[in-house]
N, C-alpha and C positions, 0 to 999 in steps of 0.2 A: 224673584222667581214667582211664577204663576202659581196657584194651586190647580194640579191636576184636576180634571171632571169626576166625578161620583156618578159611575153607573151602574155597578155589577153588584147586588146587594144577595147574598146567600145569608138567607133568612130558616134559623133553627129552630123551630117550637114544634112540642108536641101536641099541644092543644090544636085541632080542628079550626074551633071556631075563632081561636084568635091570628091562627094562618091569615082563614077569610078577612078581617079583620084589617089587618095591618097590610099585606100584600094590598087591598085596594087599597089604603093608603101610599102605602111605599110605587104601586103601579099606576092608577090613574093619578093620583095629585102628585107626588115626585117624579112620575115618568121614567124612572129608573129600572131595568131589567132585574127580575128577582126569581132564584132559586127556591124554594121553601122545600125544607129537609125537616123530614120527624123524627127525627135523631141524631145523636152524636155521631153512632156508626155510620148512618146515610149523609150526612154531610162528610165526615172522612172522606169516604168515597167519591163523594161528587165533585168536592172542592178543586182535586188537581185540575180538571176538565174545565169546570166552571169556571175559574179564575177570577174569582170577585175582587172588587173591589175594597168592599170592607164587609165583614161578617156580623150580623146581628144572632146574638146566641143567646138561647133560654137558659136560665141558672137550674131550676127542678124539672130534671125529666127523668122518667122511668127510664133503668137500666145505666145507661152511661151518661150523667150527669153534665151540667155543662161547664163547670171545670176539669173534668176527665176531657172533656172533648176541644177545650180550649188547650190542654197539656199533647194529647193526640195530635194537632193541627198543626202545634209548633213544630213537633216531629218530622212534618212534609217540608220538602223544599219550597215546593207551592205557596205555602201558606204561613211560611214562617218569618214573614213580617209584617201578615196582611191585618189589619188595624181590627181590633174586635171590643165588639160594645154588647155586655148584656144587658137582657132584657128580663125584669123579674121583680117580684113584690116582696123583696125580702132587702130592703134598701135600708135598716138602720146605719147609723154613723160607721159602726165598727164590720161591719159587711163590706161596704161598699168600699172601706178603706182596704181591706184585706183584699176583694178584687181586685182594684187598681194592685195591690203587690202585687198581681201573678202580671200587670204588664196589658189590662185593658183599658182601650183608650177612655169608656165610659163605664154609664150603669144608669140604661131607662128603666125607671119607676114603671111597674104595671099597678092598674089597669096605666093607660097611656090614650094619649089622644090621637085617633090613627088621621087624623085631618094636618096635625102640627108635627106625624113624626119626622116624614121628607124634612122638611125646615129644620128639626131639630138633628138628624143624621147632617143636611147640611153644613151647620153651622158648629161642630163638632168635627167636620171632614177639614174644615177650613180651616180650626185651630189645630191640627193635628200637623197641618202641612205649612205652620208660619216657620 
């Protein structure tokens, strides 16, 4: 079986300038169509419509958190098996393991390289679907 194409990325960060940031990465060098949501609640909202492909979600945001909104997303029929990888600088061993508990496909290390992260959503898209 083929691996489906990776195109619809709903990208969750509240930071501004890491939006700018990684969206040109994720748009001109991945070429991939991206939502960029500055909240949990705004991605709720967006996600059914959007219908991405795989969700890139901030772990510290003001207000609803990105495990509240990771718990939130499952809730939708929409979204409740669409593959989610955060993104966040709080990646010791015992983090990133308790992450994956809740049932994410990863956990990109900030800062990040917004040149290598297409390739890296890639190539995490690809072993998610062997």
């Amino acid at each position: 079986m083929s691996t489906p194409p990776l195109n619809r990325i709903l990208f969750v960060e509240d930071d501004p300038d890491i939006q700018t940031v990684a969206s040109l990465g994720l748009q001109a060098v991945g070429g991939f169509t991206v939502q960029i949501c500055s909240s949990g609640s705004e991605a709720i909202q967006a996600a059914p419509t959007f219908a991405p492909d795989l969700i890139l979600l901030d772990v510290m945001m003001p207000g609803m958190d990105g495990i509240s909104t990771l718990k939130a997303l499952r809730e939708l029929r929409e979204t409740l098996t669409t593959p989610v990888i955060f993104l966040t600088a709080k990646v010791q061993t015992h983090e990133v393991a308790s992450y994956k508990q809740l049932g994410v496909l990863d956990v990109i290390a900030k800062p990040f390289d917004p040149m290598t992260l297409s390739a890296t959503l890639n190539r995490l898209w690809s072993q998610y679907h062997v």
